[in-house]
VEXDREN-2710 file (C-alpha; in Angstrom, 1 decimal):
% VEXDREN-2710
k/r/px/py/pz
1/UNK/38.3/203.3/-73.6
2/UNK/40.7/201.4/-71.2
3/UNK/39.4/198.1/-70.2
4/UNK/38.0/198.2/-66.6
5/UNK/39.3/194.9/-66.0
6/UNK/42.8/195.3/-66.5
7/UNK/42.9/198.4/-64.4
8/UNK/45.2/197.5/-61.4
9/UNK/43.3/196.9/-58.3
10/UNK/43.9/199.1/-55.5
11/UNK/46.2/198.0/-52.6
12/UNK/44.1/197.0/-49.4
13/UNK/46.7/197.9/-46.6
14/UNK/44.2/196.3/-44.3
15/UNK/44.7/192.9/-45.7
16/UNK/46.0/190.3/-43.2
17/UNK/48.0/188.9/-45.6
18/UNK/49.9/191.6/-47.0
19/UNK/50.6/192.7/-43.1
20/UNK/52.0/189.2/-42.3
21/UNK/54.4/189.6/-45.5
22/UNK/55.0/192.8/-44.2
23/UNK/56.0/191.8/-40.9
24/UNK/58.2/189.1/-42.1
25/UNK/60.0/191.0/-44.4
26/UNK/60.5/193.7/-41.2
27/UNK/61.6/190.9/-39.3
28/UNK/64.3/189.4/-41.9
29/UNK/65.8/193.2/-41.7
30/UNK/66.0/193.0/-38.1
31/UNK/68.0/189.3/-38.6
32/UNK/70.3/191.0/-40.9
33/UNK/71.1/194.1/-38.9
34/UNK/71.4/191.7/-35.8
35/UNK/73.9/189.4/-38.1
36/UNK/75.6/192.1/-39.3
37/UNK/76.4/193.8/-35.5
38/UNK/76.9/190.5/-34.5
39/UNK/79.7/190.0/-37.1
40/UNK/81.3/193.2/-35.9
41/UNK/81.1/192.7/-32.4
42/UNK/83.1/189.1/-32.7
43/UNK/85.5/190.7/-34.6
44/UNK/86.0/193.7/-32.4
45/UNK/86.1/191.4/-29.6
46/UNK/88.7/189.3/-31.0
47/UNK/91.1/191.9/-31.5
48/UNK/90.4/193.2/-27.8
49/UNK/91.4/189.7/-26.9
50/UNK/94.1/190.0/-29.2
51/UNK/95.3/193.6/-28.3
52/UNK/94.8/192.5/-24.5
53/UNK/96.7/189.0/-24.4
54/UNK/99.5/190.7/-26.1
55/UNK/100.1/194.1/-23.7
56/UNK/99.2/191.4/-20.8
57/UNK/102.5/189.4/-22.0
58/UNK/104.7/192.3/-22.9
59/UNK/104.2/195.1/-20.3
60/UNK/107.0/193.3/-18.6
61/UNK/109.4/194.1/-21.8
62/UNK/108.6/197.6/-21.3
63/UNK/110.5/198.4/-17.8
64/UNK/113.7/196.8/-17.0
65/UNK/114.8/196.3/-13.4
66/UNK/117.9/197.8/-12.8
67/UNK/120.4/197.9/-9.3
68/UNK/122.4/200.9/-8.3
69/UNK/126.4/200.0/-7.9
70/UNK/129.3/202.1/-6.8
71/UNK/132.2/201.1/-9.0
72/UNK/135.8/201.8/-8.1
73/UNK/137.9/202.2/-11.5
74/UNK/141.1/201.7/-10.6
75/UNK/144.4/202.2/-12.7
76/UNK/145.6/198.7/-11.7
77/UNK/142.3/197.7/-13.3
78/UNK/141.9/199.8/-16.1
79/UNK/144.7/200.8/-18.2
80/UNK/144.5/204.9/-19.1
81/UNK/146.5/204.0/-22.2
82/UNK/143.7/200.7/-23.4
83/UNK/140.8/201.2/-21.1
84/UNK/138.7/198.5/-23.3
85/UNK/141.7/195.6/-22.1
86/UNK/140.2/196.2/-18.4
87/UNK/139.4/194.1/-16.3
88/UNK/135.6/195.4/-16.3
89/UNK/134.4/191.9/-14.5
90/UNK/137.0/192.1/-11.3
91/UNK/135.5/195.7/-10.9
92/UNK/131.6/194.8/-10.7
93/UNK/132.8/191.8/-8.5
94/UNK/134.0/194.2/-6.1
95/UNK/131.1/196.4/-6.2
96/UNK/128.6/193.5/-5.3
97/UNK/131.0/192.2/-3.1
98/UNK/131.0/195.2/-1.1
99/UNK/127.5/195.7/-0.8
100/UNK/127.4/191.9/1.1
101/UNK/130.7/191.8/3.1
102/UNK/129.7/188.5/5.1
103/UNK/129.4/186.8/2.2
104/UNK/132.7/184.9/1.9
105/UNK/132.0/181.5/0.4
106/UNK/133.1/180.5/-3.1
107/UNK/129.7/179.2/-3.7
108/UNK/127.7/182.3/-2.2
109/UNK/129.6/184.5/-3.8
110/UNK/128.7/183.1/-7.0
111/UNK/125.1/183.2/-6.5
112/UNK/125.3/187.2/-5.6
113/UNK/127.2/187.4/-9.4
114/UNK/123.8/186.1/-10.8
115/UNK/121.9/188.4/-9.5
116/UNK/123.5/190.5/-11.9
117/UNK/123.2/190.8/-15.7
118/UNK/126.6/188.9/-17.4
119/UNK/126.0/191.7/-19.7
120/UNK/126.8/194.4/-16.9
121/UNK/131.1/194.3/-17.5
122/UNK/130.5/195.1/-20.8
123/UNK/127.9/197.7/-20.2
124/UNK/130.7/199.4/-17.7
125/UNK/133.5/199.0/-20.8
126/UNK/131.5/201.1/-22.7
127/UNK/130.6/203.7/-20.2
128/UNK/134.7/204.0/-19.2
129/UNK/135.7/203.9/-22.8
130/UNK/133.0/206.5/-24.3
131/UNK/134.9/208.8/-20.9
132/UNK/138.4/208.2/-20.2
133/UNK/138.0/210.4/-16.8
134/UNK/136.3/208.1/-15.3
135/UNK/139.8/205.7/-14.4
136/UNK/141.0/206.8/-11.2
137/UNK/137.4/207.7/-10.0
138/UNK/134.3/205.8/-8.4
139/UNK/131.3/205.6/-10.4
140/UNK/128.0/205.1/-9.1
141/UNK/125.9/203.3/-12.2
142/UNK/122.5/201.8/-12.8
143/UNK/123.2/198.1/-14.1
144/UNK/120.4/195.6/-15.1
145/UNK/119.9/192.2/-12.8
146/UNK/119.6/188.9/-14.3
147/UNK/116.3/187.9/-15.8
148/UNK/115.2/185.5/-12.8
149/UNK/115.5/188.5/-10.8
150/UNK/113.6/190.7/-13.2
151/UNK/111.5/188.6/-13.3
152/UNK/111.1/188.1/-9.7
153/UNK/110.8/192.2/-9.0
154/UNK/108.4/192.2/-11.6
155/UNK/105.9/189.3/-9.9
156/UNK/106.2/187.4/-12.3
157/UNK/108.1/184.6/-10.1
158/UNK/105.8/183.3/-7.4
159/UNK/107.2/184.0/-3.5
160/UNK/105.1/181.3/-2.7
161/UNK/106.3/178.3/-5.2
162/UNK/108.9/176.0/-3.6
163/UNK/112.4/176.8/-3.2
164/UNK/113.4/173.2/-5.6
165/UNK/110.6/174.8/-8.4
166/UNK/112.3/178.4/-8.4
167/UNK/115.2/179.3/-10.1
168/UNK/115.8/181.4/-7.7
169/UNK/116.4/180.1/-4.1
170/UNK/115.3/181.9/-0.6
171/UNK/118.6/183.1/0.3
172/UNK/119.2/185.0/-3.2
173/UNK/115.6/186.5/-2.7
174/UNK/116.5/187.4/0.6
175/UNK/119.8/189.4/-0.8
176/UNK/117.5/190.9/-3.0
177/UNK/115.1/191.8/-0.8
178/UNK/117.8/193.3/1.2
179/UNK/118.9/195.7/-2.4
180/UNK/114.8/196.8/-2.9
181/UNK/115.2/197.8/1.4
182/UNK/118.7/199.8/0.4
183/UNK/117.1/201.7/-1.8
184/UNK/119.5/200.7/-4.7
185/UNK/116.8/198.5/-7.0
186/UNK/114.9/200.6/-9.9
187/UNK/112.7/200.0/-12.3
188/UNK/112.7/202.7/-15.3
189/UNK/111.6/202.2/-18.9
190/UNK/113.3/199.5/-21.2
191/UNK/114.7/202.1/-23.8
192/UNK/117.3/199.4/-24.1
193/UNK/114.2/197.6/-26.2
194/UNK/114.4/199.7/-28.9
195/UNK/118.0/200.8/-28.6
196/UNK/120.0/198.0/-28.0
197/UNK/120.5/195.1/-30.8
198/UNK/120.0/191.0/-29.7
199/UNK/121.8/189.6/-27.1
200/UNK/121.6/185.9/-25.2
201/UNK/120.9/187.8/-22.1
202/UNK/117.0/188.6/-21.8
203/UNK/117.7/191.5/-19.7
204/UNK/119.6/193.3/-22.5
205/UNK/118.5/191.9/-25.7
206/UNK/116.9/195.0/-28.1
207/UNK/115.2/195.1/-31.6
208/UNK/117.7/198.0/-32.6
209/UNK/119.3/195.4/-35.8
210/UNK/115.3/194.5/-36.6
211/UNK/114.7/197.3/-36.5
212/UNK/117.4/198.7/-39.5
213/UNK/117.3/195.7/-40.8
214/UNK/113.4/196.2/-41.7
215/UNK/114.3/199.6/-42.5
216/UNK/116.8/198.6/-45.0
217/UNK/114.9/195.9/-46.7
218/UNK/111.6/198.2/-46.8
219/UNK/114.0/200.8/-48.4
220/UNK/115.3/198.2/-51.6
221/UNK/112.0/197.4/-51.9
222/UNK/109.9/200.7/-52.2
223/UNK/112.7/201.3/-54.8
224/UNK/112.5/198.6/-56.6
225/UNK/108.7/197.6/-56.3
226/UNK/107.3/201.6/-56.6
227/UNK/109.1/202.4/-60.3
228/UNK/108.6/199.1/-61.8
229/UNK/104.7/198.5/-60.2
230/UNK/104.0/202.0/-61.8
231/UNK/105.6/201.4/-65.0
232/UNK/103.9/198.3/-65.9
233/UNK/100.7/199.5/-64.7
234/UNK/100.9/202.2/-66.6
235/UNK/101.8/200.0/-69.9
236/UNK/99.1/197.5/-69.0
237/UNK/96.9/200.5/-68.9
238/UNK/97.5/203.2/-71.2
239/UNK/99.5/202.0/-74.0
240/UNK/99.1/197.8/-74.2
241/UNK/96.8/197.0/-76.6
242/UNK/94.4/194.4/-75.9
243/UNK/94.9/190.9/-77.0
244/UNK/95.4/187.2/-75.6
245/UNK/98.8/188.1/-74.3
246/UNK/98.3/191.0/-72.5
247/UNK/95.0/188.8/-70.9
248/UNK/97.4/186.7/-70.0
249/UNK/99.8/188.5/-68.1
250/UNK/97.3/190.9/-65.6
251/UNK/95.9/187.0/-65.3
252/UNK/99.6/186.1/-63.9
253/UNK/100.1/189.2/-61.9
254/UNK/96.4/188.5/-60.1
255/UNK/97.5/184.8/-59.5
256/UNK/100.7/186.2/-58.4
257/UNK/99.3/188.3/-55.7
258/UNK/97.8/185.3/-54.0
259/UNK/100.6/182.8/-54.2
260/UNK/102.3/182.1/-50.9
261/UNK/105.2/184.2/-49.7
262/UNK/107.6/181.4/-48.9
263/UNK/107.3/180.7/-52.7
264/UNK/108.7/183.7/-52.9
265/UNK/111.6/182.8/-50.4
266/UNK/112.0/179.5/-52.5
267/UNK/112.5/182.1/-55.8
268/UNK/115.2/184.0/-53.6
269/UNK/116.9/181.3/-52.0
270/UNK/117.6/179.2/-56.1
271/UNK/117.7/182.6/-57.4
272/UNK/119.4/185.5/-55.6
273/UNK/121.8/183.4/-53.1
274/UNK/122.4/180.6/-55.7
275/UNK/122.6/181.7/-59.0
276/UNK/124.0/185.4/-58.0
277/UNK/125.6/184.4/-55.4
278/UNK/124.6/187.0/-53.0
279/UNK/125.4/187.6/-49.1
280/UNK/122.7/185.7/-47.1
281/UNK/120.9/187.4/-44.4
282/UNK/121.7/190.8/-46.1
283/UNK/118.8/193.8/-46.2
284/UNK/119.4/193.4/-50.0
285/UNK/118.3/190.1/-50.2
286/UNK/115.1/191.0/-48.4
287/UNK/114.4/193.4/-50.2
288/UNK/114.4/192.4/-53.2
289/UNK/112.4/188.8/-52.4
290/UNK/109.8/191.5/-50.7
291/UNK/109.6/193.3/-54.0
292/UNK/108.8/190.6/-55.5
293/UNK/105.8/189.7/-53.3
294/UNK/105.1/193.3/-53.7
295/UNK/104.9/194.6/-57.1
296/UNK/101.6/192.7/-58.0
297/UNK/99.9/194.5/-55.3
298/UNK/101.3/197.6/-56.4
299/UNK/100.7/197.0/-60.2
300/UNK/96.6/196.1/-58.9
301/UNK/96.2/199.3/-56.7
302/UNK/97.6/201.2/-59.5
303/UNK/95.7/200.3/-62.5
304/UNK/92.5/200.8/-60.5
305/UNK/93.6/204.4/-59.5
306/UNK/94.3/204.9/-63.3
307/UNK/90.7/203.6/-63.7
308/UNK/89.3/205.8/-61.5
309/UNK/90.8/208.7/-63.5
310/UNK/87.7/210.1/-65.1
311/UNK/87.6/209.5/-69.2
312/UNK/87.0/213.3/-69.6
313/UNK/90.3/214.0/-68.6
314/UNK/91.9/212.4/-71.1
315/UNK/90.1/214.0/-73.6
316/UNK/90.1/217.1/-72.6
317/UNK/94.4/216.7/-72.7
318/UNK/94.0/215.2/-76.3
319/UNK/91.4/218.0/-77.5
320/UNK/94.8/220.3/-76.7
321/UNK/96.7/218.7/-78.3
322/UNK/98.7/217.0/-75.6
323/UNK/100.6/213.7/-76.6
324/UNK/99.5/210.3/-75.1
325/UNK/102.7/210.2/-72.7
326/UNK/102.0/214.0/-72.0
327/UNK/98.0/212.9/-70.6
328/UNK/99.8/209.9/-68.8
329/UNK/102.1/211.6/-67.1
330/UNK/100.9/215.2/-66.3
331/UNK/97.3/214.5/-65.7
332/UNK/96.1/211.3/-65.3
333/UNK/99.3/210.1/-62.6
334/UNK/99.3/213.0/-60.8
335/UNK/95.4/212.1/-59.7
336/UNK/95.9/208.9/-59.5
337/UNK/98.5/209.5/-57.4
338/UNK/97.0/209.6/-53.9
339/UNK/95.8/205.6/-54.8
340/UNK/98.8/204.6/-55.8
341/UNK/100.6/205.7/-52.7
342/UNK/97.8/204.4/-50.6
343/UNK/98.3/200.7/-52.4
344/UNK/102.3/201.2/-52.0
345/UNK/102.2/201.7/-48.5
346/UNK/99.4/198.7/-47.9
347/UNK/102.1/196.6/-50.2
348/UNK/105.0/197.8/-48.1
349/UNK/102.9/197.1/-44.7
350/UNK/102.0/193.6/-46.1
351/UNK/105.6/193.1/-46.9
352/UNK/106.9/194.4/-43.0
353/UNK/105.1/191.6/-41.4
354/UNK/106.5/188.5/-44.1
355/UNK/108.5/186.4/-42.0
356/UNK/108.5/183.1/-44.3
357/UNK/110.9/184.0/-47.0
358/UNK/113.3/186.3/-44.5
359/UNK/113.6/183.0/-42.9
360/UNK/114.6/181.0/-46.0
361/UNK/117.5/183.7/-47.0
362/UNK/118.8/183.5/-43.5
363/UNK/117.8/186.7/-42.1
364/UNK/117.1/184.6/-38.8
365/UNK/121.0/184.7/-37.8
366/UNK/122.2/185.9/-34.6
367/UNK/123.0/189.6/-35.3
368/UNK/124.4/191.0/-31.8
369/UNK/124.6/194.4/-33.8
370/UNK/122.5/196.9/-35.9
371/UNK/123.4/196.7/-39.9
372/UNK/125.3/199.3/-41.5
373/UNK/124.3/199.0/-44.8
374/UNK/121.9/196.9/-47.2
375/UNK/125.2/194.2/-47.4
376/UNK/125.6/193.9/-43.7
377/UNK/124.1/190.7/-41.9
378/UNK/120.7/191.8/-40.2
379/UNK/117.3/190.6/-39.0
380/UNK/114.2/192.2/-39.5
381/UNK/111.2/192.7/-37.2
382/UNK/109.3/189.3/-38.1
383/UNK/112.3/187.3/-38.0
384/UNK/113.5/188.6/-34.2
385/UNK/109.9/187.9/-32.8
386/UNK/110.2/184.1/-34.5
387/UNK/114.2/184.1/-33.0
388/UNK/113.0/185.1/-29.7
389/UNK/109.8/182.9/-29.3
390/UNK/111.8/180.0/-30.1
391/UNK/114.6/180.9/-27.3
392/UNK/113.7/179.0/-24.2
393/UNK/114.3/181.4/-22.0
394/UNK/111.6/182.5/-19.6
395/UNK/112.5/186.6/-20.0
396/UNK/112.3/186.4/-23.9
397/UNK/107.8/185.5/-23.5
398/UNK/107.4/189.4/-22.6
399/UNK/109.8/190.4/-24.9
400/UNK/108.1/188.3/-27.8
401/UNK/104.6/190.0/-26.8
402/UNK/106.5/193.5/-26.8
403/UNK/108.2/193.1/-30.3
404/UNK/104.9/191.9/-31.5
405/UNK/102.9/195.1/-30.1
406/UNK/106.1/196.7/-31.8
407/UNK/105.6/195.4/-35.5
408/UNK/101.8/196.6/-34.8
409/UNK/102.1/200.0/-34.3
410/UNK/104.1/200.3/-37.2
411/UNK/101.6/198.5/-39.2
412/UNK/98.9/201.0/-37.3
413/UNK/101.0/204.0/-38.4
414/UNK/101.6/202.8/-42.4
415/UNK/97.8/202.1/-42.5
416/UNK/97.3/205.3/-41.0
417/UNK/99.3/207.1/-43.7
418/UNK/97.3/205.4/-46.5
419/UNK/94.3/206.3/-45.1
420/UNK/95.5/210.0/-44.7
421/UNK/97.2/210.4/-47.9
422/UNK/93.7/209.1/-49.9
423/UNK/91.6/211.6/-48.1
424/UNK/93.7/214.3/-48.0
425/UNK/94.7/214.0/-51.7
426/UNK/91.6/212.3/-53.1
427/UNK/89.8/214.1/-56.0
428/UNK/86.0/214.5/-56.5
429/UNK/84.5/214.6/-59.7
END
């Protein structure tokens, strides 16, 4: 017979005691819930701040105030026969000239040329040389102002500040003023942002050469990083067989995915432009000091989507008869695909936003034109927000914020793409 004493005694729910640990154990879930929303709401909140300080800074970048000229292209200013030899600088002088005849003094006269972009001759150039038909003729053309006046469209220049604390004085506002009353002062969307390359000129410079020139390093590195990451995960994986080396070198890719990437930089500066002796600030470079960084991220996401692969699989392919390279490669890669594209494009997203080793292979320079090829001199997205936050000029603040908001969406979008490539692809078993 079972002992009557060491029967379990029955729970009395109506115990005080077991209702106060009750309560407190209720009341430690509640803390963690609350710490938990808390947690998420702080983070939430500072990337609202985030988010918000940066459009607050950059919607300026995003419209570009421009003034309406009429523009006389004469022959005795423009040659038919070498229309880029013109004298594109006499003509815009004319055209702002004319719009304030009583202006007559040397010094006045200067200060209406400010009001315009210095960029604007050039600008014309182009338009005259891309048509020919246009000598001869008048042309009536959208040109951007100067940044102070931008600026000063835009609000961002208080009316109210002193005339010795503005850089730009009551008379040129009153000019100005007397432009936005003739109708002949726009404001459209900056397209110039993403179409034109860097320039000196706020008012015209562009992330056009970033923007190749991350395209071209992003492109030597998928191609370098994707083949090789796969390959040696693949070894590490499937084939290496386990001993103290092989412990030894996923130990130095782990450690290598958290070492800093101007190390990296250092590695390309002794390395690629000392020893080989390659072009500095070339897409080539870049890329292959990204692919460097990386390759261990790329080697990690893809031995864990080889993990994931169920065992089952593999013998299943074996019980066929299938080879060992024949289960690697036409079952267990193809489903671990959709996690290995997913870590690639993480590691290429991670590798967009490196500015510390572009900087040490020079791909800071001042590039006043997009790259042609991987060889060409270039900047990349990173690099043009650190060139144009270190510029000291007022108009290049918006533009930094707007180059930043840039670089995000296209980290949005690559996440984006991981996220939708592992769900649409993803296997269940």
């Amino acid at each position: 017979m079972t002992d009557a004493a060491a029967a379990p005694r029955p729970i009395d729910w109506a115990d005080p005691r077991l209702l106060v640990r009750v309560r407190r154990r209720h009341g430690r879930d509640a803390w963690l819930r609350a710490a938990g929303l808390t947690a998420l709401g702080l983070a939430v909140l500072m990337l609202a701040i985030l988010v918000g300080a940066l459009l607050y800074n950059g919607w300026a970048a995003f419209t570009q105030t421009h003034v309406t000229l009429e523009f006389e292209i004469s022959p005795q200013r423009v040659k038919p026969e070498d229309p880029g030899a013109g004298n594109f600088r006499a003509i815009v002088q004319e055209a702002v000239y004319g719009l304030f005849p009583e202006v007559t003094s040397r010094r006045d006269r200067r200060e209406l040329m400010e009001m315009i972009s210095s960029g604007a001759p050039y600008l014309l150039r182009d338009r005259v040389m891309a048509d020919p038909g246009l000598i001869g003729r008048s042309l009536r053309m959208a040109v951007p102002v100067s940044d102070p006046f931008d600026q000063l469209a835009k609000g961002l220049i208080d009316r109210n500040t002193p005339e010795s604390r503005r850089r730009v004085s009551d008379a040129a506002m009153a000019r100005f003023d007397r432009l936005v009353a003739m109708g002949l002062v726009s404001r459209p969307l900056n397209v110039g942002l993403i179409t034109n390359a860097d320039s000196r000129f706020p008012e015209l410079a562009g992330l056009k050469g970033a923007l190749w020139g991350s395209f071209y390093a992003l492109l030597v590195c998928f191609l370098i990083s994707f083949p090789v990451g796969i390959a040696a995960a693949i070894y590490l994986e499937e084939f290496a067989p386990r001993n103290r080396w092989t412990d030894l070198i996923e130990i130095n890719i782990n450690n290598l995915a958290a070492v800093p990437s101007v190390v990296f930089g250092l590695l390309a500066l002794a390395v690629f432009l000392g020893w080989f002796g390659l072009p500095r600030s070339a897409p080539l470079v870049g890329g292959m000091t990204l692919a460097l960084m990386t390759l261990p991220t790329i080697i990690i996401a893809t031995r864990a989507a080889i993990k994931a692969v169920p065992p089952s699989i593999r013998e299943a392919a074996l019980g066929l008869g299938a080879s060992r390279h024949q289960v690697v490669f036409d079952h267990v890669l193809p489903l671990a695909m959709p996690g290995i594209l997913t870590g690639t494009i993480i590691g290429l997203a991670q590798a967009l936003g490196e500015t510390a080793p572009l900087l040490l292979i020079g791909m800071n320079a001042f590039i006043t034109q997009a790259p042609d090829g991987v060889m060409s001199p270039a900047t990349a997205l990173p690099t043009q927000i650190f060139i144009w936050a270190d510029s000291p000029e007022r108009g290049f603040v918006s533009r930094t914020a707007a180059a930043i908001c840039v670089l995000l969406l296209f980290l949005v979008a690559m996440n984006a793409t991981a996220i939708y490539l592992r769900r649409r692809f993803a296997k269940q078993w």
